[in-house]
C-alpha positions as CSV (number, residue, x, y, z in Angstrom):
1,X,10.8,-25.6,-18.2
2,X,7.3,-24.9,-17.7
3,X,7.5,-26.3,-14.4
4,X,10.1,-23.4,-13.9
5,X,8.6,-20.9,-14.9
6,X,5.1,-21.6,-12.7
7,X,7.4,-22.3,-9.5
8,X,8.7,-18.4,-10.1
9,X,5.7,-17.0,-10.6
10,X,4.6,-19.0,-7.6
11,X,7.7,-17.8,-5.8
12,X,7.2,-14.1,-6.9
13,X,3.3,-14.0,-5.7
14,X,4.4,-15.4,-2.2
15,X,7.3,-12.8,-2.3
16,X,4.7,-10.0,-3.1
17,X,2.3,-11.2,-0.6
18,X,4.4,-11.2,2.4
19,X,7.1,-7.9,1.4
20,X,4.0,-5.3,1.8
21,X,4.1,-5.5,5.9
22,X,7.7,-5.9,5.5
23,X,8.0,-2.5,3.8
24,X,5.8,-0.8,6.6
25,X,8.1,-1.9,9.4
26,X,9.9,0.4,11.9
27,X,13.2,1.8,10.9
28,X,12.1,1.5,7.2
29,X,12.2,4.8,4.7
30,X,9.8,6.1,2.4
31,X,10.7,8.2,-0.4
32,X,8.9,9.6,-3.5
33,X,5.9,12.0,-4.7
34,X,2.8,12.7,-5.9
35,X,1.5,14.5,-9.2
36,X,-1.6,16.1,-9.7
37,X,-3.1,18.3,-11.9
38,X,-0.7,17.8,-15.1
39,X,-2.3,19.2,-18.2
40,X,-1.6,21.1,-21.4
41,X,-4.8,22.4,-23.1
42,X,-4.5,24.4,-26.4
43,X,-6.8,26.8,-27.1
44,X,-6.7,30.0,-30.0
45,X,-6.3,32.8,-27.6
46,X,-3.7,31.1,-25.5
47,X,-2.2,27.6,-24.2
48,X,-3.0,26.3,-20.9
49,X,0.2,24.4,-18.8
50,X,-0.8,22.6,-14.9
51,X,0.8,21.1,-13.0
52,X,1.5,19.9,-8.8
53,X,4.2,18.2,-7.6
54,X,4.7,17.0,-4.2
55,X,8.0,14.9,-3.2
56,X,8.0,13.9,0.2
57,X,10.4,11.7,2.8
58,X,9.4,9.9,5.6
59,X,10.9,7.0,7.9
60,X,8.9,4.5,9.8
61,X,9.2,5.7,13.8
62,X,6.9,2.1,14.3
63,X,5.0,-0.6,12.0
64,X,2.5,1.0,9.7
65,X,3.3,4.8,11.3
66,X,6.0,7.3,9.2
67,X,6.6,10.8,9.9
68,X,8.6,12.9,7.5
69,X,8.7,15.9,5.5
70,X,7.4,17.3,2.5
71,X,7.4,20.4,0.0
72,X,4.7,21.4,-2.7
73,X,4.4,23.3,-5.8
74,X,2.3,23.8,-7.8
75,X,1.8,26.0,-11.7
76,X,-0.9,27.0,-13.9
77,X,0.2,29.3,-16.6
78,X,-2.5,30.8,-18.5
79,X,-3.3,33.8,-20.2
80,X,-3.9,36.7,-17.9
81,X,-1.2,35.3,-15.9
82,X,0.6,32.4,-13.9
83,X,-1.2,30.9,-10.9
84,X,1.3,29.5,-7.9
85,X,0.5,27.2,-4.9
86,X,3.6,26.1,-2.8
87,X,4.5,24.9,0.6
88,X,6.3,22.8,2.8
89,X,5.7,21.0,6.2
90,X,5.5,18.0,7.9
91,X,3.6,15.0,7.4
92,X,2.1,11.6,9.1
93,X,1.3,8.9,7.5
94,X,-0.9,5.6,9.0
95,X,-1.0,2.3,7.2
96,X,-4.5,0.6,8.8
97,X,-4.5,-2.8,10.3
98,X,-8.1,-3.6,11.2
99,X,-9.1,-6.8,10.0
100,X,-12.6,-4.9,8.9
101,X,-11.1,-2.4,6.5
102,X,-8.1,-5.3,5.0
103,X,-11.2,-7.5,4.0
104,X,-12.0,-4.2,1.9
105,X,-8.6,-4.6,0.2
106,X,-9.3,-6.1,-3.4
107,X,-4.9,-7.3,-3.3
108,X,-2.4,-8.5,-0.9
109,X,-0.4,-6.2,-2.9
110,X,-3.0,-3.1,-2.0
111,X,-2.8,-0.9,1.6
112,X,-5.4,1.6,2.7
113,X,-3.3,4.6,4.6
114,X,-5.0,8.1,6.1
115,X,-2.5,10.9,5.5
116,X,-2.4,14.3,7.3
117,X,0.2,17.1,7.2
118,X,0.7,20.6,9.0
119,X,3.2,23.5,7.4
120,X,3.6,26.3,5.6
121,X,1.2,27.3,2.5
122,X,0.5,29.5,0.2
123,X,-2.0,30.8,-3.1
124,X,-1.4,33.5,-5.1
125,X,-3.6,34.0,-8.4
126,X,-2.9,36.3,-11.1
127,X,-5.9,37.9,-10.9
128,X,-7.9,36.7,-7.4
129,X,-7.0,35.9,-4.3
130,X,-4.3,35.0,-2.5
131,X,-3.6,33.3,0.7
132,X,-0.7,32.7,2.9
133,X,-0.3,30.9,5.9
134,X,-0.8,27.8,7.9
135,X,-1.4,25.2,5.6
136,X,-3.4,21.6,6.7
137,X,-4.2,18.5,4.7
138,X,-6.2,14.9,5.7
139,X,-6.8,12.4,3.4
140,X,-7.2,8.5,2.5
141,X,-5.0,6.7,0.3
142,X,-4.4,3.5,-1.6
143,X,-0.7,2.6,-1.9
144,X,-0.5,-0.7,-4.8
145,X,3.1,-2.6,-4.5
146,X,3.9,-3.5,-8.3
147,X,7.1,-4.5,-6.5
148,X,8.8,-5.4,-3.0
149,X,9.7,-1.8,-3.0
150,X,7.6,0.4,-5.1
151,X,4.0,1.2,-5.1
152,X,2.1,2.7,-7.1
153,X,-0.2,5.5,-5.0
154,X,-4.0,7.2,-5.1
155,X,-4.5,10.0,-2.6
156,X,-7.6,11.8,-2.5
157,X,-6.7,15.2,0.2
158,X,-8.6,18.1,1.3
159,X,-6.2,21.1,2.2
160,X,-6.9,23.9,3.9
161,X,-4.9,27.3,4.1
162,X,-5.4,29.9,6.9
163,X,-3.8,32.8,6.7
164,X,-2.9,36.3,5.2
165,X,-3.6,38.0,1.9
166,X,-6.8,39.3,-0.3
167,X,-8.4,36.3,0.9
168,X,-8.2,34.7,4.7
169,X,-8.8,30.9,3.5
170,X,-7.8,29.0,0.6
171,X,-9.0,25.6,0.3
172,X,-9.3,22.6,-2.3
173,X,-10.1,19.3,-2.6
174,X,-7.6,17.2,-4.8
175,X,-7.0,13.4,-6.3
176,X,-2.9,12.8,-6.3
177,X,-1.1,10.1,-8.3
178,X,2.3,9.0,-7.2
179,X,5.0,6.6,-6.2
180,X,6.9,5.7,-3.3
181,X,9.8,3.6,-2.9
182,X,10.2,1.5,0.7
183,X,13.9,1.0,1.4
184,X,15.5,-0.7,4.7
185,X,17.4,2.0,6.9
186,X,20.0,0.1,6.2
187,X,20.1,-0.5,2.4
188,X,19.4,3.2,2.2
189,X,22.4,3.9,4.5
190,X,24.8,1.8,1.7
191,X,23.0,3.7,-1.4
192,X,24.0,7.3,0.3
193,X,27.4,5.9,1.1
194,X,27.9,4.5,-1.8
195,X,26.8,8.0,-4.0
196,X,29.2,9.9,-1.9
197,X,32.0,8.0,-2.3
198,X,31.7,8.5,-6.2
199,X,32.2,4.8,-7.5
């Protein structure tokens, strides 16, 4: 029995090992988000809510390289009023290969990616400045697979909004935490298929 067990764990590892480039590979999908900034803070005078969320989708036009879409919003409710960020836009999304920056990979389970995105964007505080506009993000990631298909993700982004409003600029530096879930085109096909015919 023990014998078993260490042959699936075996198995499993070898699985894990190999499915990370197999998840990156052209015709592949990408779907999921990223949360930052969730917090609830009570104070006497008032209570403070945060929060950003960030789903995106993107399918894999080569190995390692997506392209997709994404929308943002973001709240933080407070007492003289309620802050809003928001946008949409598109995204690219690069999984590295070099041999010099794997070796810095502490998992076969682990990717580095660099992430950039170009849309719409927008700012408003209660009581400061707002901005609307073109909206521009670069970044670094670190994308964990706790499975074949899902991994667990660190993004740390610096976004940038030019535009209109009290203020001209708008920008931030920011650490998201999300997921993302790697499906074949194929599998992905049968799932929407399979929703739409209702069994």
């Amino acid at each position: 029995m023990k014998k078993i067990r260490l042959l699936t764990l075996i198995a499993f590892g070898v699985l894990m090992g190999s499915t990370v480039k197999a998840q990156i590979q052209k015709g592949n999908i990408m779907i999921g988000s990223s949360l930052t900034n969730l917090g609830l803070n009570f104070q006497k005078e008032s209570t403070v809510f945060s929060f950003d969320l960030t789903p995106k989708v993107g399918w894999f036009i080569k190995d390692g390289l997506a392209v997709g879409g994404y929308v943002d919003f973001g709240l933080t409710t407070n007492n003289p009023g309620t802050n809003t960020r928001y946008g949409a836009g598109a995204f690219g999304r690069y999984f590295f290969e070099d041999k010099n920056i794997r070796k810095l990979e502490f998992s076969k389970r682990a990717r580095f990616f660099a992430e950039a995105n170009v849309g719409f964007a927008g700012t408003n505080i209660a009581n400061g400045a707002s901005t609307n506009g073109l909206g521009i993000g670069i970044g670094p990631g670190l994308a964990y697979f706790i499975t074949p298909n899902v991994s667990l993700e660190g993004l740390l982004k610096y976004d940038l909004t030019i535009g209109f409003g009290s203020s001209t600029t708008s920008h931030r530096l920011n650490l998201g935490v999300g997921f993302q879930i790697y499906l074949p085109s194929a599998k992905a096909k049968a799932i929407y298929k399979e929703e739409r015919s209702g069994k």
